[in-house]
N, C-alpha and C positions, 0 to 999 in steps of 0.2 A: 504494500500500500504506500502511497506516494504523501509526504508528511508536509510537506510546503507547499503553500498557496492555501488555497480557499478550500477548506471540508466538506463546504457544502457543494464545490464545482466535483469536484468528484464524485461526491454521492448523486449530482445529477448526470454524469455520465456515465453509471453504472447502466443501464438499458440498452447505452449504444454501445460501450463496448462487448456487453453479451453478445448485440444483435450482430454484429461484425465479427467477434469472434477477437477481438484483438485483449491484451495485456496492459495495463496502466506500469510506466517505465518512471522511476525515480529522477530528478534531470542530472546525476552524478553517473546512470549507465545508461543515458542517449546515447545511441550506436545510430550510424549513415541506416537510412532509410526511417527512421521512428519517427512519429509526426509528432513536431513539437507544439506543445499547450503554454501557452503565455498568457500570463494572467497579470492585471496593472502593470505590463510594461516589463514584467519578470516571467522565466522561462519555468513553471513550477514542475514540468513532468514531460512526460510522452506516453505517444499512445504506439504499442507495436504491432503490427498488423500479422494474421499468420501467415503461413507460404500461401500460396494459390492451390497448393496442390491439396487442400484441408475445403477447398470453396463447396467442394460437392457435398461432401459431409456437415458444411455449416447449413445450406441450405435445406436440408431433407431434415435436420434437426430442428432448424426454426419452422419447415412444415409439421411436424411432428407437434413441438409446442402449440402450436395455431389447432390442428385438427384435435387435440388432445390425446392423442393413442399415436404407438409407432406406427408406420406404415402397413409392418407386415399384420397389426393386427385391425384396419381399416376392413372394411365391406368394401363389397365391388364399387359401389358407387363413389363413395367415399374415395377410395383408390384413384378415381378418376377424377375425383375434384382436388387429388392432391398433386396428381400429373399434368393439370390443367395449369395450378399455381406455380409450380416447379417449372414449366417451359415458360409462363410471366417472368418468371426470375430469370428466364437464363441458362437454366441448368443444363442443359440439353443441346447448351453449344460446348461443353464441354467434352473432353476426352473420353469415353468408356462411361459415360453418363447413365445412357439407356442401361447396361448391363450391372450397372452400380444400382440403379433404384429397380430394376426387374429383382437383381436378389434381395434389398432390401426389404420388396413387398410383398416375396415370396410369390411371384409370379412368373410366366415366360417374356424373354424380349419382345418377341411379337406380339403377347396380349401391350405393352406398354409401346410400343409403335400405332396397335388399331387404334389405343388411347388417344396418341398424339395425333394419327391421321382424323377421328372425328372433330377430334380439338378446332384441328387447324381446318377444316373443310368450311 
């Protein structure tokens, strides 16, 4: 937890860094890349972002929180309201996406392509 600056600015960015997935940085281990937080004119922190390679799994878990149950234990329908919100986000231009959220939701590639094809039609 990051001790300098405002207590209460931290405690209001606690939601976005969940929702991001990132780390609150002390500003004595800002390391190149960390975005830094300046507060009255003083550098109190940073925020660390994680690899990209973490995005697919960030976003199936803030589906997850949103639908309230994981994936794999969603209904059909359900399933497809969360394959809906997952290609809104993006997810799905991602590398091995389809095959990442098909095992996640305990279903076939191709049921999560028909997914996507009514989606997008």
């Amino acid at each position: 937890m990051m001790t300098e600056g405002d207590p209460e600015l931290f405690k209001a960015l606690e939601p976005l860094l969940e929702a991001i997935g990132g780390d609150p940085i002390e500003p004595d281990d800002i390391e190149s890349g960390d975005i830094a937080l300046e507060w009255d004119g003083v550098v109190v922190g940073a925020v660390r972002l994680p690899p990209l390679s973490h995005a697919l799994q960030l976003l199936v878990s803030r589906i997850e929180t949103e639908m309230g149950a994981s994936l794999g234990e969603l209904d059909r329908v359900e399933k497809q309201i969360a394959v809906r919100k997952l290609d809104e986000q993006g997810a799905f231009l991602l590398r091995k996406s389809i095959e990442y959220v098909a095992d996640v939701m305990g279903v076939s590639r191709i049921t999560i392509y028909n997914y996507l094809n009514a989606i997008r039609e």
